[in-house]
N, C-alpha and C positions, 0 to 999 in steps of 0.2 A: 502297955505297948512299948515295942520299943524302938530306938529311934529308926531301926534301921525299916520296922515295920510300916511305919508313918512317913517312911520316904516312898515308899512302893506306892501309895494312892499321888503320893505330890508328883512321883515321877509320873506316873502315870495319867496323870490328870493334865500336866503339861505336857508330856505327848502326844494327849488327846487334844490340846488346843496348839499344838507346832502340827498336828496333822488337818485340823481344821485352818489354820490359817496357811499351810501349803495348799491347802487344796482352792483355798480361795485365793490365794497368790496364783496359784497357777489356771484357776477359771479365768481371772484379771487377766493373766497376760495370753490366754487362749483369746478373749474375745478383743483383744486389743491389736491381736496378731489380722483374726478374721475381719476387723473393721480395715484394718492396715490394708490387706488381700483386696477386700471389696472396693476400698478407695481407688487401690492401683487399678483394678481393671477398670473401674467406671472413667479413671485419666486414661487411661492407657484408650478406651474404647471410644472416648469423647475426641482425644488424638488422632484415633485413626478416622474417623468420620469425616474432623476438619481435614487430614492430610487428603483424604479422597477426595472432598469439595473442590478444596485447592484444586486439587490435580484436575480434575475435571475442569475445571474452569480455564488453567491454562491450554489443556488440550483445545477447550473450545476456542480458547483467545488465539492458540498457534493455527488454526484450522482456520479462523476467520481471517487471521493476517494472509495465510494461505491465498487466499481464495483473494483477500485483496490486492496480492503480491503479482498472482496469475490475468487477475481483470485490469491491471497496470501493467502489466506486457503485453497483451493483448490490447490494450489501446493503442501503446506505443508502437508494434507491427502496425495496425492498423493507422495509424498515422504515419507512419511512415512509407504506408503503401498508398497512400494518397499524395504525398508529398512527391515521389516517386513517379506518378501515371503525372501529375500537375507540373513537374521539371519535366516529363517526355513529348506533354501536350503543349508546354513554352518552347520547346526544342521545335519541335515542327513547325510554330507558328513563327519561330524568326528565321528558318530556314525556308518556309516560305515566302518570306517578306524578304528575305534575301535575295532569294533566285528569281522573285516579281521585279525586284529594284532592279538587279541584276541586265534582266531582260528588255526592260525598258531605258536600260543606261545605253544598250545595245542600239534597240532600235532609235534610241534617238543620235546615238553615234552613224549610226550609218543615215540619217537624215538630214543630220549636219552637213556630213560629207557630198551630199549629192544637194545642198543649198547652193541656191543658184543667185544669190547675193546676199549680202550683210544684212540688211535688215533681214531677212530671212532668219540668218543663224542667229542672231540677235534675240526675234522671236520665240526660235526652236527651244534656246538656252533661258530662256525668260519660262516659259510655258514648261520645261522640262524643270527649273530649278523649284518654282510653284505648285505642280505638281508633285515632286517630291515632295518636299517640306509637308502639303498639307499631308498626305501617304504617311509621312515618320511619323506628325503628332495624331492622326489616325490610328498607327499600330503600336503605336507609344501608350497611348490611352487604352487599347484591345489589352495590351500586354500588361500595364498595369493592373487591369480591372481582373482579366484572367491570375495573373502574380495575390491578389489580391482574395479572388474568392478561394484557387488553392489553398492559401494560408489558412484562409478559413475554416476550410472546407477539414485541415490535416490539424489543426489546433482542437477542433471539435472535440475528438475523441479525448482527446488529454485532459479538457476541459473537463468534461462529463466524471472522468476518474477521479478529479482533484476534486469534484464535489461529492462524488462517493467516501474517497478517503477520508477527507473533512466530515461529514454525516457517520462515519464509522468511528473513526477518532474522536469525535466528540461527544459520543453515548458513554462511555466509560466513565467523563468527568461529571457530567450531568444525572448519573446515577448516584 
C-alpha cells in the first residue's frame, strides 16, 4: 500500500470521529442552550408572579389607605359639624343670658328710680347685685358643662378614627 492509500482510512477515520465529536459538541451545546431557555422562563415566570403579588398587595394597601383617608374626612366633617351646631347652641345660650341680665338690669333700674328711700335702694342694689352673681356662676357652670360635653361630644369622631388608624396601621407590623 501506499502511503497515500493509508492516508485515505486515517483521513477518514478522523473525520469520522471530528464528525462524531461535532455532533456531540453540538448536542452539548443544544441542550445547554435548551436548559439556558428553560431557566430563563421558569426566572422570567417566577418574576412575573412576585411582580403581580406585589402589585396586588399594593393596590390592596393603596385601596385600604383609601378607605382610611375617606373614614378620616369624614370623621373630621363630622366633627366639625358638631363643633359647629355646639358654638350655635353656646351662641344662644349667652345671648340669652345676655338679654335676661339685660332685662333685669332694666327692671331693676327703673326700681331704683322710683325707690322711695335709701335703704330702699340700698336693698334693690343688694338683692340685684346677689342675684346676679348667683345667675353668672349659674350660667357659668350651664356654659362650661355645655363647652364641655360639645368638645366631647366633636372629639368622639376623631377619636374613634385614631383608633381605626392605629388598629390598621398596626396589622402590617404584627404580620
Amino acid at each position: 500500500m501506499t502511503t497515500a492509500t493509508k492516508a485515505k482510512p486515517a483521513t477518514k477515520a478522523f473525520e469520522d470521529v471530528a464528525a462524531q465529536t461535532k455532533e456531540h459538541v453540538e448536542g452539548f451545546v443544544k441542550a445547554g442552550q435548551e436548559q439556558a431557555v428553560k431557566q430563563f422562563e421558569q426566572t422570567a415566570a417566577a418574576a412575573k408572579e412576585q411582580v403581580e403579588k406585589i402589585s396586588a398587595q399594593l393596590l390592596k394597601s393603596y385601596a385600604d389607605f383609601q378607605e382610611l383617608s375617606k373614614g378620616n374626612v369624614d370623621a373630621l366633617v363630622q366633627s366639625g359639624t358638631i363643633a359647629s351646631q355646639g358654638a350655635q347652641d353656646l351662641g344662644r345660650e349667652v345671648v340669652a343670658y345676655t338679654q335676661a341680665s339685660l332685662d333685669k338690669s332694666i327692671t331693676t333700674g327703673k326700681s331704683l328710680l322710683t325707690a322711695k328711700s335709701l335703704k330702699e335702694v340700698v336693698d334693690l342694689q343688694t338683692d340685684f347685685f346677689k342675684s346676679s352673681f348667683e345667675s353668672f356662676v349659674s350660667e357659668a357652670t350651664r356654659i362650661q358643662d355645655l363647652s364641655t360635653r360639645v368638645t366631647n361630644e366633636a372629639i368622639a369622631p376623631l377619636s374613634a378614627r385614631i383608633n381605626v388608624a392605629v388598629e390598621k396601621l398596626s396589622k402590617p407590623l404584627a404580620a
